[in-house]
C-alpha positions as CSV (number, residue, x, y, z in Angstrom):
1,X,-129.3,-15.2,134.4
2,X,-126.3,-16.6,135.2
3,X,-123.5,-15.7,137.1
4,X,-120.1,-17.9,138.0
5,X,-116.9,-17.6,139.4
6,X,-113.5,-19.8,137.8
7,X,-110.6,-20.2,140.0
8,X,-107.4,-21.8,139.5
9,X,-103.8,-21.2,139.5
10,X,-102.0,-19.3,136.9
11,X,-101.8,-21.7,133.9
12,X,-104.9,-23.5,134.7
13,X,-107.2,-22.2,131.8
14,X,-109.1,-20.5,133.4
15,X,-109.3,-17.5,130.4
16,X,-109.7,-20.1,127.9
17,X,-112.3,-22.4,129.8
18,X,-114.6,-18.8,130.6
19,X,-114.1,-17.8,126.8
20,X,-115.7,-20.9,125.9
21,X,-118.4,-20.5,128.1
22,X,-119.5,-16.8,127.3
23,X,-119.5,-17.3,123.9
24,X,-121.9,-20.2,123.9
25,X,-124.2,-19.5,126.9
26,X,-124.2,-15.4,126.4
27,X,-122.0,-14.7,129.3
28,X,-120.1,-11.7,130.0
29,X,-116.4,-12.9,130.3
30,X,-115.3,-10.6,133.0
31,X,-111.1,-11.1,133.1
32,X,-109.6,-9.2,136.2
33,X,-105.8,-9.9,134.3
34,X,-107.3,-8.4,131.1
35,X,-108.9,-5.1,133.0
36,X,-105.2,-5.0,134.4
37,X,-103.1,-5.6,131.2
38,X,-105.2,-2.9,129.6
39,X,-104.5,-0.2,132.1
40,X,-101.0,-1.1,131.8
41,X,-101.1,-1.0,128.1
42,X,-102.3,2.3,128.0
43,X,-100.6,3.7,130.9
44,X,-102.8,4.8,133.7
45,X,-102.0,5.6,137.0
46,X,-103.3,2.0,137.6
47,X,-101.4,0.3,135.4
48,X,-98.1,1.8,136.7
49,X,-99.0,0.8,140.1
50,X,-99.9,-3.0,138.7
51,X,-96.5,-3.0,136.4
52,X,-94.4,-2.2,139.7
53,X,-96.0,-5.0,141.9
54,X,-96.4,-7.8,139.0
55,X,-92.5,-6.5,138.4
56,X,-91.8,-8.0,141.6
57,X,-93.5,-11.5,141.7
58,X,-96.3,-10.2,144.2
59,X,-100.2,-10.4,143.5
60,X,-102.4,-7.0,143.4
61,X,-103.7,-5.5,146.6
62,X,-107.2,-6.7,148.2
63,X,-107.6,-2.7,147.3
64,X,-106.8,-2.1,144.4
65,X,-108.4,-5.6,143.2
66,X,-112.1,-4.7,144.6
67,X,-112.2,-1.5,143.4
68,X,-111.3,-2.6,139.6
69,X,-114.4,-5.3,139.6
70,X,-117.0,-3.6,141.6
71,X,-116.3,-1.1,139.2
72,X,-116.5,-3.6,136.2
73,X,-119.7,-5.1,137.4
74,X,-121.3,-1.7,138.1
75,X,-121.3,-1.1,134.0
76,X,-124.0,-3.7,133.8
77,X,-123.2,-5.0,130.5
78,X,-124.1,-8.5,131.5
79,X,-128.1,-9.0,130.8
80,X,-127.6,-12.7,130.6
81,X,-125.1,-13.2,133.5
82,X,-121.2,-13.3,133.7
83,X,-118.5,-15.5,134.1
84,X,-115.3,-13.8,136.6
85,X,-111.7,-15.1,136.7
86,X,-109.0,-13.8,138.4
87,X,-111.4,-13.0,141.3
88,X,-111.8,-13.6,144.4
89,X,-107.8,-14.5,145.1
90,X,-108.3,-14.2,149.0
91,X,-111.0,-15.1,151.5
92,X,-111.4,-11.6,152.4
93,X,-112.5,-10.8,148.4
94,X,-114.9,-13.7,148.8
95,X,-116.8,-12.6,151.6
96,X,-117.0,-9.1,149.3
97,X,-117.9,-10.8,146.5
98,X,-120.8,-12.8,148.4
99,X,-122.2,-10.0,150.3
100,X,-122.8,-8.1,146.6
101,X,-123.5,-10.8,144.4
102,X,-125.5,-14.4,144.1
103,X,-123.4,-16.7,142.5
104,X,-124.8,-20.0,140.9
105,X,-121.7,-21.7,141.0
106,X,-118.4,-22.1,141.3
107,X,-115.2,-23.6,138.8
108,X,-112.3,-24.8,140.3
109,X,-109.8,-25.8,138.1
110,X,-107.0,-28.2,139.6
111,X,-103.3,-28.5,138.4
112,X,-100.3,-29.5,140.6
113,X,-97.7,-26.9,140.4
114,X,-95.1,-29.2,137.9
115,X,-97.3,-28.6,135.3
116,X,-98.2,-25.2,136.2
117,X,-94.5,-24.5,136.1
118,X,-94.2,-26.2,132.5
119,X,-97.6,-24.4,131.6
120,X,-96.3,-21.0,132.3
121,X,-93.2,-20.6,131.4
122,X,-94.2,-21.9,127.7
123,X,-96.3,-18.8,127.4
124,X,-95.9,-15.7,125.0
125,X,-97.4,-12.7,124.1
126,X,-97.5,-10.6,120.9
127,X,-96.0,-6.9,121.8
128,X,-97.9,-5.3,119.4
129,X,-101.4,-6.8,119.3
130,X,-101.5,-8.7,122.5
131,X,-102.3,-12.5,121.2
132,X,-101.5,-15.1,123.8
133,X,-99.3,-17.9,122.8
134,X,-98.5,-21.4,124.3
135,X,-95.5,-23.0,122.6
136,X,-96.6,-26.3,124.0
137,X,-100.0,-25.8,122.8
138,X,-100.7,-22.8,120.4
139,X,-96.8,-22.3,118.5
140,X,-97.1,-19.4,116.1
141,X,-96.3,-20.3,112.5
142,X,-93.2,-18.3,112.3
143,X,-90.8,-19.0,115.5
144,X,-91.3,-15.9,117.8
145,X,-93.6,-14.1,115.4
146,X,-97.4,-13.4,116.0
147,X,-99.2,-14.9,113.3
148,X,-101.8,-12.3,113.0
149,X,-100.1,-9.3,112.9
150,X,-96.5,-9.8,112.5
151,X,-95.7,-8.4,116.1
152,X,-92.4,-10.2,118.4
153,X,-93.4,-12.5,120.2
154,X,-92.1,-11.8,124.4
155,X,-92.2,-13.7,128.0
156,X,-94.4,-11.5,130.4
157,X,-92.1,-9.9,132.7
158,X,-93.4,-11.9,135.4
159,X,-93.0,-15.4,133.7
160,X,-90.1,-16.4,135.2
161,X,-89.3,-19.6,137.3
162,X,-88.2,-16.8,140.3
163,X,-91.7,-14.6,140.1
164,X,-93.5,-18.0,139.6
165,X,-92.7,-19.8,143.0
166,X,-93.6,-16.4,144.5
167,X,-97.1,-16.6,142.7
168,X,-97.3,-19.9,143.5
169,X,-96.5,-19.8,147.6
170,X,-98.8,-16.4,147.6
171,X,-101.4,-18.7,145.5
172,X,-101.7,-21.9,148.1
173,X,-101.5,-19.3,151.4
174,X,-104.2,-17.4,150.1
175,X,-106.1,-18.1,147.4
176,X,-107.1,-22.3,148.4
177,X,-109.0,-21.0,151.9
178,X,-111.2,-19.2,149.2
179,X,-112.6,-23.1,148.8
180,X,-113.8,-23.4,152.1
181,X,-115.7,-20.1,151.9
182,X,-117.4,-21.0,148.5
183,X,-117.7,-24.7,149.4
184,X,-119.7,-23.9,152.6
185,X,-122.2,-21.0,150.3
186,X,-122.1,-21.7,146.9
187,X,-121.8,-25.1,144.4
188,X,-118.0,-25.6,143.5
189,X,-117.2,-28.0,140.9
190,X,-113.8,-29.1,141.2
191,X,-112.4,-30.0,137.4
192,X,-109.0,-31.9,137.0
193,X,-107.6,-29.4,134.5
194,X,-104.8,-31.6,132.7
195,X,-107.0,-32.4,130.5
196,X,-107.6,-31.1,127.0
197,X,-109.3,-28.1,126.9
198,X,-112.8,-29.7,125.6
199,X,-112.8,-32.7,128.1
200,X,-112.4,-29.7,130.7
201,X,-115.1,-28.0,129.4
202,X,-117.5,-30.8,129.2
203,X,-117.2,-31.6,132.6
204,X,-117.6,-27.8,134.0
205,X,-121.2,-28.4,131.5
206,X,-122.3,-31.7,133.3
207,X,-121.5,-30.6,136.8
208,X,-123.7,-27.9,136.4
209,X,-126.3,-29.2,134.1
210,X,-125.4,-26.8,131.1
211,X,-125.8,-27.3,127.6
212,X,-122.7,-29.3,126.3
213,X,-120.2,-28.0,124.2
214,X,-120.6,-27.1,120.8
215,X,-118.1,-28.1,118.9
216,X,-118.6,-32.0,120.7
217,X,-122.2,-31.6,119.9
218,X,-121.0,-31.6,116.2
C-alpha cells in the first residue's frame, strides 16, 4: 500500500499530477477542492460556509478542513493506498495528518508566483458539467464553450488577480513551514513544476522509485 501527500500552490498541478498517478498505480485520488466544490454544487450547509470564505480570497478553516478528510479517509475506499492534495495547508494539519496516518512520501511541486499568477487566471470551468479548462494549455474547441457538453464556460469566483495575492500571501505564511515538518518525518521530493506535465511526472516516478509513466513507456 501506498499512501502520499502532493503539495503546491494553486496552479501547480497538483490535480493533474495525482490523477496521473492513481490511475496507473491504483491510487485513491483523494482531492480536498473536489470534496469542497461538490458540497458547494449541491448546496450543503458546508458548501455555503466554503462559497462565503472562498468569496472572499481566504483559505478554509483548520476546522472545517480536518473534519472533511478524516471523514474522507474513514470510508476506506483505498485498498491499494491514496494520493491527497489540497491537504495539509498548515503545520498544524500536518502534525494531524502524521499522528493518524504513515505516509511514504511526500510531492512538492515548485512554481514561482509569476507563473502561478499567469497559470490561474487562464483557468475555466464548465457551469454545467464541471470540466476544467486552461486556455493556455487545454482551450476548448469552441471559444467559451465546454467541449463535452455544450455548457458556458466561467472564471471561478475566486480567480481573480485580487483573491489570488490573498491566496498567495496566506499560501507562503502558512502552507511552506508544512516543509519543515514533512522534511524532518517523511521523504519530500521537491519537483520543479514548469515543466510539461509528463517531465513532471517522470520525475515524481524516479524520486520515489515508481514505475514510469505510461504513456513514455510507449
Amino acid at each position: 500500500m501506498r499512501k502520499f501527500v502532493i503539495m503546491g500552490v494553486q496552479g501547480s498541478g497538483k490535480g493533474t499530477q495525482a490523477k496521473l498517478m492513481a490511475d496507473e498505480l491504483d491510487l485513491v485520488h483523494i482531492s480536498v477542492g473536489d470534496v469542497f466544490r461538490w458540497n458547494v454544487q449541491n448546496h450543503t450547509k458546508i458548501g455555503a460556509q466554503v462559497r462565503r470564505i472562498v468569496a472572499s480570497g481566504h483559505l478554509v478553516g483548520d476546522d472545517l478542513v480536518e473534519s472533511v478528510v478524516r471523514t474522507r479517509l474513514t470510508e476506506h475506499d483505498w485498498n491499494y493506498g491514496f494520493i491527497i492534495d489540497g491537504f495539509p495547508r498548515n503545520a498544524r494539519q500536518a502534525e494531524f495528518f502524521l499522528e493518524s496516518y504513515d505516509i511514504d512520501g511526500v510531492i512538492y511541486l515548485d512554481l514561482p508566483d509569476e507563473e502561478v499568477v499567469r497559470r490561474v487566471l487562464a483557468r475555466r470551468l464548465c457551469s454545467r458539467c464541471g470540466l476544467d479548462y486552461n486556455l493556455i494549455a487545454s482551450r476548448p474547441q469552441i471559444e467559451d464553450t465546454c467541449d463535452v457538453c455544450g455548457g458556458a464556460l466561467v472564471t471561478r469566483s475566486d480567480d481573480n488577480p485580487e483573491a489570488l495575492a490573498v491566496r498567495l500571501s496566506e499560501y507562503h505564511a502558512k502552507t511552506r513551514p508544512v516543509m519543515e515538518i514533512f522534511q524532518r518525518k517523511e521523504q519530500v521530493a521537491v519537483v520543479d513544476a514548469r515543466r510539461s506535465v509528463l517531465e513532471v511526472q517522470a520525475e515524481i516516478r524516479d524520486q520515489f522509485a515508481l514505475p514510469s509513466p505510461r504513456a513514455m513507456a510507449r
